[in-house]
C-alpha positions as CSV (number, residue, x, y, z in Angstrom):
1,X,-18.3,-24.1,-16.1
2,X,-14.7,-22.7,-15.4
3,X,-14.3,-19.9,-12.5
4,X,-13.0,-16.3,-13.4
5,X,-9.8,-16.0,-11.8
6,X,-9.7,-14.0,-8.5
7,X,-9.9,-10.2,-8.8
8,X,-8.4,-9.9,-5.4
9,X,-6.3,-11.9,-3.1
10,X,-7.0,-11.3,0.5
11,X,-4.8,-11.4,3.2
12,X,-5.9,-11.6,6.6
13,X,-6.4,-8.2,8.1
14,X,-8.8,-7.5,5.6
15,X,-7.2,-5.2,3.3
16,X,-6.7,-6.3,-0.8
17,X,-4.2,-6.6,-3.6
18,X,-4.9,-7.0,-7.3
19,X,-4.1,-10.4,-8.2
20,X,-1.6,-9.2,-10.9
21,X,0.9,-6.9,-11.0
22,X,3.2,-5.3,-13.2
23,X,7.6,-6.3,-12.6
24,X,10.6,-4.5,-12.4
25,X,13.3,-3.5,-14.8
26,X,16.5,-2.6,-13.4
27,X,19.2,-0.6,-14.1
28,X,23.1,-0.6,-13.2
29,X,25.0,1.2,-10.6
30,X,26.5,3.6,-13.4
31,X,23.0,4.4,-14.5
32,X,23.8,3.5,-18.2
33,X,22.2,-0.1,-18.7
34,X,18.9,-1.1,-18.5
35,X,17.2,-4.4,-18.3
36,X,16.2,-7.4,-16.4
37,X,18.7,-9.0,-13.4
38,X,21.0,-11.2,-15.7
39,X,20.1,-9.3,-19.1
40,X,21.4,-6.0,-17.6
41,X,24.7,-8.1,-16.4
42,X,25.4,-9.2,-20.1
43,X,24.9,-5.9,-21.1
44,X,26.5,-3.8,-18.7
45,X,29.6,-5.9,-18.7
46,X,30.0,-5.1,-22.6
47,X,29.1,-1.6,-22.1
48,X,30.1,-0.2,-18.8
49,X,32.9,-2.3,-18.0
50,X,34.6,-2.2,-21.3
51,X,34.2,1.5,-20.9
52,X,35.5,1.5,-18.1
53,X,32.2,3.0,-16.5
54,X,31.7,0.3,-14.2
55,X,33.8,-2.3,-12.0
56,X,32.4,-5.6,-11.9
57,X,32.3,-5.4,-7.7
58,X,29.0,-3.4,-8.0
59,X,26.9,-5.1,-10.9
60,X,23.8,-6.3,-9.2
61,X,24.1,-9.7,-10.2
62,X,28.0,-11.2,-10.4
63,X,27.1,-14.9,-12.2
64,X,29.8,-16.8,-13.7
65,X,27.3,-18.8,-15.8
66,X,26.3,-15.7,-17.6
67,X,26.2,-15.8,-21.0
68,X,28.2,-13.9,-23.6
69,X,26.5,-10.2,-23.6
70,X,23.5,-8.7,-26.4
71,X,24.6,-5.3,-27.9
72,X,23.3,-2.3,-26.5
73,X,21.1,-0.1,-28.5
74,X,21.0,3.8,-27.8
75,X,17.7,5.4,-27.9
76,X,17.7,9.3,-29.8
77,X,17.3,11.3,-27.3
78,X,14.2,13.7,-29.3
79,X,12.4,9.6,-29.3
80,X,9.0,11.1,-27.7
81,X,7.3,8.9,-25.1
82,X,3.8,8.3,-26.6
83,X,0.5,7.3,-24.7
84,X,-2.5,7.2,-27.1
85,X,-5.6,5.5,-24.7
86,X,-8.2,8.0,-24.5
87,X,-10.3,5.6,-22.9
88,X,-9.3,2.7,-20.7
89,X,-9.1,-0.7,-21.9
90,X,-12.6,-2.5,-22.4
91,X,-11.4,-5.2,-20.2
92,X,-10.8,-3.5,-17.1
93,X,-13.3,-3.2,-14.2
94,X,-15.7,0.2,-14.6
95,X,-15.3,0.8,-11.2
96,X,-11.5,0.9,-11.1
97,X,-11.4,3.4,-14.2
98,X,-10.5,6.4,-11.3
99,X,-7.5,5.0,-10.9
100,X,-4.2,5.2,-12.7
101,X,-0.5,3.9,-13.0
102,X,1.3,5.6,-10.9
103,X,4.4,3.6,-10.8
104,X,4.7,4.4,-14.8
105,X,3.8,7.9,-13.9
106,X,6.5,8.0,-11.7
107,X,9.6,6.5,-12.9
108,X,8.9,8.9,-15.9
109,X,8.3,11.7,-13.7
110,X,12.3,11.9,-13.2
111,X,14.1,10.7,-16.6
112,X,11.5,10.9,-18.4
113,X,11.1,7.4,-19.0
114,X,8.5,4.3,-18.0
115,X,8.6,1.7,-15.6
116,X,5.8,-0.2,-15.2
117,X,2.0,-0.3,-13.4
118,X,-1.0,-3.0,-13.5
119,X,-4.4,-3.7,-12.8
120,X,-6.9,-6.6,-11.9
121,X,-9.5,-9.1,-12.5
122,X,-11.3,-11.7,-11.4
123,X,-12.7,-11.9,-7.5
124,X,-11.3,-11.9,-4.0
125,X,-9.7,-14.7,-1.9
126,X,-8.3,-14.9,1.1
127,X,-4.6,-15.8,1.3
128,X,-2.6,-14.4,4.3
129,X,-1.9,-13.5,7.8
130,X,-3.0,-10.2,9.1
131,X,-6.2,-9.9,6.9
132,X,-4.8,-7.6,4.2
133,X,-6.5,-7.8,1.1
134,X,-4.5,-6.4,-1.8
135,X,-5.6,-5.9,-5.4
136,X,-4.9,-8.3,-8.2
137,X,-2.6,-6.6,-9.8
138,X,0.1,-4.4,-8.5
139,X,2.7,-2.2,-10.3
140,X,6.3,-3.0,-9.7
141,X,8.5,0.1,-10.8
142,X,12.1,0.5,-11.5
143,X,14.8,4.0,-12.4
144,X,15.5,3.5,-15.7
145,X,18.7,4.8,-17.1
146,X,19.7,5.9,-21.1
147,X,20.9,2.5,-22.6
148,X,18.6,-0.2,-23.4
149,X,19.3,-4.4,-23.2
150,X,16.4,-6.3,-24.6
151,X,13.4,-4.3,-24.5
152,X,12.4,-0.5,-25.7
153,X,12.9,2.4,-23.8
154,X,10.9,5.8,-24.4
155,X,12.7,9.1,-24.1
156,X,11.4,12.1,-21.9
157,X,10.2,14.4,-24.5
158,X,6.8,15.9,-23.6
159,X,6.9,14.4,-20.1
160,X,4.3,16.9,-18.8
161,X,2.1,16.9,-21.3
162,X,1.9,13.0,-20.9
163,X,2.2,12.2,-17.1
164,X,-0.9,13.4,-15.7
165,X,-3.2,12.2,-18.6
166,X,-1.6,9.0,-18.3
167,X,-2.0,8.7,-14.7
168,X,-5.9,9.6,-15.6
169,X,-6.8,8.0,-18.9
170,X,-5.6,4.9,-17.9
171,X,-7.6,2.8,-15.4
172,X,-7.7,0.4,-12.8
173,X,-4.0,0.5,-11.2
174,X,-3.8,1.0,-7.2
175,X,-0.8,-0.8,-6.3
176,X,2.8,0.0,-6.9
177,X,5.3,-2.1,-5.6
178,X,8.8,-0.8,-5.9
179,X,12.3,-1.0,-3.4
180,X,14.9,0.8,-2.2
181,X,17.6,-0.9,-4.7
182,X,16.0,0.4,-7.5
183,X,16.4,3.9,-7.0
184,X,13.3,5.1,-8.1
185,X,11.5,5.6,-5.1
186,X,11.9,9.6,-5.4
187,X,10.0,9.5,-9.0
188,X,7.4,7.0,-7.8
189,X,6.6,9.8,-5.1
190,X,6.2,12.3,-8.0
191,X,3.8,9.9,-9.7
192,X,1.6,9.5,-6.7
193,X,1.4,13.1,-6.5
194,X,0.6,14.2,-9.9
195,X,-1.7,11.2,-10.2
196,X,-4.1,13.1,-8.0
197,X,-5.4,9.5,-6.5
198,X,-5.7,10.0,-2.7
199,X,-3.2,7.9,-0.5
200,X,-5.8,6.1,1.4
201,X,-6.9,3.9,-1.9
202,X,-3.5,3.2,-2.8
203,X,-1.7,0.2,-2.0
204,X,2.4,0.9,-1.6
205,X,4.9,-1.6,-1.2
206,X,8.8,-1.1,-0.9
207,X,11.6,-3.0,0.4
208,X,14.8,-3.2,2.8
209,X,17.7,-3.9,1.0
210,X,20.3,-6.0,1.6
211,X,23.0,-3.3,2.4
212,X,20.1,-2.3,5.5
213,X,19.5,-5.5,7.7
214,X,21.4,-4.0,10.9
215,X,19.2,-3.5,13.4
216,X,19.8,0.5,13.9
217,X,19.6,0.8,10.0
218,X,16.4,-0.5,9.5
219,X,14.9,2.9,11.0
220,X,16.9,4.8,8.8
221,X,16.3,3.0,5.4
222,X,12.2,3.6,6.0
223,X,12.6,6.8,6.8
224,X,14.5,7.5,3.8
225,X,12.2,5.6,1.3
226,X,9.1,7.4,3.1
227,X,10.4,10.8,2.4
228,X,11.0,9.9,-1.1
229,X,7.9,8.4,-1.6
230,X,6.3,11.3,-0.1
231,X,3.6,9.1,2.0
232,X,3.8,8.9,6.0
233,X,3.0,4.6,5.9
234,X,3.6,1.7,3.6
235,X,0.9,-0.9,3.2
236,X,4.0,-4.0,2.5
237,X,7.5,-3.7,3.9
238,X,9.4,-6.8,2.6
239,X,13.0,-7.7,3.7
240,X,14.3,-8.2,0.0
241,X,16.8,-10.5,0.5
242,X,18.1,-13.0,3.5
243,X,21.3,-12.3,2.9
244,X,23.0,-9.3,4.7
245,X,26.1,-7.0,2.9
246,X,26.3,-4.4,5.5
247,X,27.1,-0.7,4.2
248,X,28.3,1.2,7.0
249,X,26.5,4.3,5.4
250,X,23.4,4.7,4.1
251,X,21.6,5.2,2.2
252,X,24.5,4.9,-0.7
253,X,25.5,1.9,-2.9
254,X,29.0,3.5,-3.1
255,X,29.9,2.5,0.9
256,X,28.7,-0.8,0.2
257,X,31.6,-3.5,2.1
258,X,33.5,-5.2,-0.6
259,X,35.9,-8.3,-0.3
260,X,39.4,-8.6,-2.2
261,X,37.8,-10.5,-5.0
262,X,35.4,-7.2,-5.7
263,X,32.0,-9.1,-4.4
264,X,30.1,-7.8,-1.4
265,X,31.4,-8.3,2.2
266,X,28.5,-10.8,3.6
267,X,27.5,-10.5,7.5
268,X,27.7,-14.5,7.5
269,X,25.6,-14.2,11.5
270,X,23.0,-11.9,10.6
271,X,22.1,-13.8,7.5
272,X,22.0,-16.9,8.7
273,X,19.4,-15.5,11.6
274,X,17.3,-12.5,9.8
275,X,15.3,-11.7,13.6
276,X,17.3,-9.2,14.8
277,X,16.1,-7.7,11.4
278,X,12.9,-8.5,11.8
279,X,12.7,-7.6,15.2
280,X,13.1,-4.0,14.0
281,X,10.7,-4.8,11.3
282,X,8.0,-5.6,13.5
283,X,8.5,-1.9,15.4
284,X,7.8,-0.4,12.3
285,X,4.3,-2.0,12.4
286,X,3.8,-0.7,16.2
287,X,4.9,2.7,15.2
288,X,2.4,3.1,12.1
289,X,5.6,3.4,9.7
290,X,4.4,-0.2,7.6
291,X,1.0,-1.4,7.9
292,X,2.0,-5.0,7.1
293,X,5.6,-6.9,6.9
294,X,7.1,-9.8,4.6
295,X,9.7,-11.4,2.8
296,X,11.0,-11.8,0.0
297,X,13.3,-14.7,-2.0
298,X,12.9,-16.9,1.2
299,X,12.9,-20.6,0.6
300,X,11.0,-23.0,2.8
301,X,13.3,-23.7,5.7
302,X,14.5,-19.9,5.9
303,X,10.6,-19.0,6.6
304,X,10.1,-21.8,9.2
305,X,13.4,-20.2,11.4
306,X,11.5,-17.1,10.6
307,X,8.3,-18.2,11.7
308,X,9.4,-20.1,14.8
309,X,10.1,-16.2,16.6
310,X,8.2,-13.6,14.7
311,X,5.4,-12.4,16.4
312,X,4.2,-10.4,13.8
313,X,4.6,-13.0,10.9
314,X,5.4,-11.9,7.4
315,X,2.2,-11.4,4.8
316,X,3.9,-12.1,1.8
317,X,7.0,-14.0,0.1
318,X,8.2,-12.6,-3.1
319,X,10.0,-15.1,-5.0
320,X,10.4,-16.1,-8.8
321,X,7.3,-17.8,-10.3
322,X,6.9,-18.9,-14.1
323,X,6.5,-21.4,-16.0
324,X,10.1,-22.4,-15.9
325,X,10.7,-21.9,-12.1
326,X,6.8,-23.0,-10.8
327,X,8.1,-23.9,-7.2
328,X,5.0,-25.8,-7.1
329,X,6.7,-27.1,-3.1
330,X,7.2,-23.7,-1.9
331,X,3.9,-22.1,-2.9
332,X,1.6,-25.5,-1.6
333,X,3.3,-24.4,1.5
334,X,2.9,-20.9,1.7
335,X,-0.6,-20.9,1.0
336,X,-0.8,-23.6,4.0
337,X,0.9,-21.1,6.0
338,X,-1.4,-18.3,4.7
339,X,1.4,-16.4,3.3
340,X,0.7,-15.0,-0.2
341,X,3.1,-15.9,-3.2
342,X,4.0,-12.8,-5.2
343,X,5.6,-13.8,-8.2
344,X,8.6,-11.6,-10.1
345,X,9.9,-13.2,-13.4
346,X,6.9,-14.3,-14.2
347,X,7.4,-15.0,-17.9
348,X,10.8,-16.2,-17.0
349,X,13.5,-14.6,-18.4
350,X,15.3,-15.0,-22.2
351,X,16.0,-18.5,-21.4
352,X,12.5,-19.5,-20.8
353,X,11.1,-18.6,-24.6
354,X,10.8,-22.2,-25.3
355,X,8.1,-23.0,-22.6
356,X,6.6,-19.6,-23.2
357,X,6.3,-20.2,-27.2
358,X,5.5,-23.8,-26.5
359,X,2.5,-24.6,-29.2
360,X,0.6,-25.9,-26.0
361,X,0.6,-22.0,-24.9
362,X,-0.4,-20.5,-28.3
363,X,-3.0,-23.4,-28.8
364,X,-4.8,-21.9,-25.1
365,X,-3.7,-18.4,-26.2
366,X,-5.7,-18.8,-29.7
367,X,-8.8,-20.4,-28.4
368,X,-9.0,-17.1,-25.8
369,X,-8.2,-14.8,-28.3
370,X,-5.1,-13.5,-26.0
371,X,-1.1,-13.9,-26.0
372,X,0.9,-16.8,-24.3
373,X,1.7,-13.8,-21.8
374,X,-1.8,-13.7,-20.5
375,X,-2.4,-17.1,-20.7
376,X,0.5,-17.4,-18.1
377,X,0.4,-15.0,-16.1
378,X,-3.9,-16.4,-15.5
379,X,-2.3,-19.2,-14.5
380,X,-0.7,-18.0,-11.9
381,X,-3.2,-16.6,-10.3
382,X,-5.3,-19.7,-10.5
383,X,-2.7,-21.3,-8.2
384,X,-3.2,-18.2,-5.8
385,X,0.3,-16.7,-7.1
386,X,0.3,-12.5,-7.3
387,X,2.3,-12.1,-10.9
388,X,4.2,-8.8,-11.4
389,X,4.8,-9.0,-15.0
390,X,7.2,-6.8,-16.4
391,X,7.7,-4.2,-19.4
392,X,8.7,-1.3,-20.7
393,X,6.1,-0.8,-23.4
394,X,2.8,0.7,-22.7
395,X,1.3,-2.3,-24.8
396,X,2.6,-4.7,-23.5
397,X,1.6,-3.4,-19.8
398,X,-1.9,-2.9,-20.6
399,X,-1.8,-6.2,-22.1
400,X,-0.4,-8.2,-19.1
401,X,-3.4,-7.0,-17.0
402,X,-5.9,-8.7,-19.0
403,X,-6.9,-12.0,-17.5
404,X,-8.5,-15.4,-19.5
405,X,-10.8,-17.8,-18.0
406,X,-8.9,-21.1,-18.1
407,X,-10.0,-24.6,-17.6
408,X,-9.5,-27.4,-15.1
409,X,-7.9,-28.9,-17.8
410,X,-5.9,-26.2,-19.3
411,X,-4.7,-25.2,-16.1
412,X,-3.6,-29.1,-15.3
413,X,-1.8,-29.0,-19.0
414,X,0.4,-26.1,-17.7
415,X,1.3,-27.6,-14.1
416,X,2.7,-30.5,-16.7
417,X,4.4,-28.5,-19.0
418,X,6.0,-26.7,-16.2
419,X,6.8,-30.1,-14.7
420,X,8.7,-31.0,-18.0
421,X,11.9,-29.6,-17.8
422,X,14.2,-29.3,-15.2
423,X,13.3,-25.4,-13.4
424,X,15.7,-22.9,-14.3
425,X,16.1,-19.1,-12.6
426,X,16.1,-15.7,-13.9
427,X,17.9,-14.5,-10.5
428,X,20.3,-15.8,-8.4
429,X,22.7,-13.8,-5.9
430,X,24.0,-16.7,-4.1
431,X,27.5,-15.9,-5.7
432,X,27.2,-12.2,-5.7
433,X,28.5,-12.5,-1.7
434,X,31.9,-13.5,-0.4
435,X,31.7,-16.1,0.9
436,X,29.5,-17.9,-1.1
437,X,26.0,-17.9,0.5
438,X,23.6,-20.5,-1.2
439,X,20.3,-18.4,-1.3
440,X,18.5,-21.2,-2.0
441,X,19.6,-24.4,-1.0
442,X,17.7,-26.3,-4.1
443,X,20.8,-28.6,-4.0
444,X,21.1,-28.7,-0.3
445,X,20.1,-32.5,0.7
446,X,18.5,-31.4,4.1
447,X,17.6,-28.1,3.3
448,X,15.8,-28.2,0.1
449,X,12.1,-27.2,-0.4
450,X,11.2,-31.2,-1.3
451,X,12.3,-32.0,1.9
452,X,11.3,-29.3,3.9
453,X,8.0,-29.2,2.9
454,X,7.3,-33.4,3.4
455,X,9.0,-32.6,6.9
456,X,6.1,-30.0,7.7
């Protein structure tokens, strides 16, 4: 008989994390475009750089492979944003129905508008370092601006009304995962307040950006997303990139260094050796500030220099998981290393529709009664992956929470279907920095996560 998947994943301090969670949209510097990393670059180069809105220098993501841009469609601003559960979903877990989606609450609590929440299923495993054990699903929030790229947007119209019956008709969401660089972290603070659900049975994660790896910064840039979060601790402080683009001044994009060619100034010494980062990471933990610390878009060999000084080592790595970038290498090794795999991307991005619509997926997805998207994101969390799916529409975000009981077999027919085609990225920085900085290293002969994970 096939196993449930996991309701919770475990990590070692005891404390839990729904095994699902709900991605990020983002939006662009000028506040205009909408969308996911490369979807919003299309756009906001035909919208906000034709208009003159934007210069390239402070897209966040400069790729020269990026294909030719999708029209923009403007919402009406009277569109109303409408939430219609009375009751929550049939498949959530009665004794989660307290609880609500607070990182939807509160990106909407500012513009009016959603970004995202999630919930959980399945039962509890233990997967990291420190003994926290996080809910299956998570909500991962975003600031979402007026302009749309390839999903809807809802308008602000009736916000009150709306965000505390959301936040209490619909059930089962405790964890909201959200970063500085997304700007939202002031309306996520307004959600957790109008929510009503007390802080203690909330799970919050945020991130250091990029622009915040110096040492004396690192104080600052907590401080900051504490105060708008309104919460005196985080349960999940990741280091969101290993690159460093020093600012000068925080906590503003605008200061960001830039190089001749427009891209961002890298700190080539502290990004090649993240401790001195991490150092002042770890004094967050003694000072009560962050409950637990990670990582986030660290390959294999960047986590073993990591590992080799940390002496608080990191819970989590959150990388890019789907079907079309399974990283099979780098999550075998994590879970060795019992560090949990949170997953962004996890339905891949536009480029990823054929192994998403494969008849393979719809054959599972039909015999479950469910979509391709939960089929997928299951799968995941069978191989001990935390998905943070994301959307924009209410439907689609109570839809991604609901899990399906796969097979042996199925789940082996989707580890070969991934292993079909050659894996392909949603996001990729590396050339966002001057100089280059390969983020990666898939193509780096010694440094790849083949090799590096044979050589462990």
């Amino acid at each position: 008989m096939a196993k449930a998947p996991p309701q919770f994943f475990t990590l070692s301090d005891g404390r839990k994390i729904p095994s699902v969670g709900l991605g990020t949209v983002s939006r662009c510097r000028a506040g205009t475009c909408l969308g996911s990393s490369t979807e919003l670059v299309r756009a906001c180069r035909n919208h906000c750089e034709r208009k003159g809105e934007l210069p390239s220098s402070t897209l966040n993501v400069n790729r020269a492979d990026a294909v030719p841009p999708k029209p923009l469609k403007t919402l009406p601003p009277s569109s109303p944003i409408q939430f219609t559960t009375a009751t929550p979903p049939a498949h959530l877990p009665s004794t989660s129905h307290a609880s609500a989606s607070i990182a939807t609450v509160a990106v909407q609590a500012r513009r009016g508008r959603q970004g995202g929440r999630d919930r959980d299923q399945g039962e509890s495993s233990r997967v990291a370092d420190g003994g926290i054990e996080l809910w299956p699903v998570t909500w991962h929030t975003t600031r979402p601006p007026p302009h749309e790229t390839s999903t809807p947007f809802h308008r602000p119209s009736r916000l009150p009304t709306h965000l505390k019956s959301f936040a209490n008709a619909q059930a089962g969401y405790r964890h909201i995962d959200c970063a500085w660089a997304y700007g939202n972290e002031a309306e996520v603070g307004q959600g957790i307040k109008a929510s009503g659900i007390p802080r203690e049975e909330l799970w919050i994660t945020s991130k250091l950006f990029e622009l915040h790896h110096h040492p004396e910064h690192v104080p600052l840039a907590i401080k900051d997303t504490l105060k708008n979060l309104g919460v005196e601790y985080l349960d999940l402080y990741l280091l969101h990139w290993n690159v460093d683009a020093p600012e000068g001044v925080l906590p503003q994009f605008e200061h960001v260094k830039t190089a001749p060619n427009g891209k961002r100034l890298l700190d080539v010494p502290l990004s090649d050796n993240v401790l001195p980062t991490w150092r002042a990471m770890e004094k967050l933990v003694d000072e009560g500030l962050v409950k637990s610390i990670g990582i986030s878009n660290f390959n294999i060999h960047r986590t073993k220099d990591l590992l080799k000084e940390a002496r608080i080592k990191p819970v989590a790595n959150q990388v890019e998981l789907s079907i079309q970038c399974p990283q099979f290498e780098l999550v075998d090794w994590l879970h060795k290393k019992d560090i949990l795999p949170q997953g962004y991307s996890p339905l891949g991005g536009t480029d990823g529709e054929a192994l998403r619509n494969n008849e393979q997926i719809k054959k599972i997805a039909e015999k479950h009664g469910v979509e391709g998207a939960n089929v997928l994101i299951s799968w995941l969390v069978y191989r001990g992956i935390n998905p943070l799916p994301k959307s924009v529409t209410p439907k689609r975000i109570e839809n991604n929470l609901k899990l399906v009981t796969l097979s042996d077999e199925e789940i082996n027919s989707i580890n070969e279907l991934a292993k079909s085609t050659p894996p392909k990225r949603v996001c990729d920085q590396s050339d966002l920095y001057e100089p280059y900085y390969d983020i990666y290293q898939e193509k780096d002969p010694k440094y790849n996560d083949k090799v590096q994970a044979q050589s462990d």
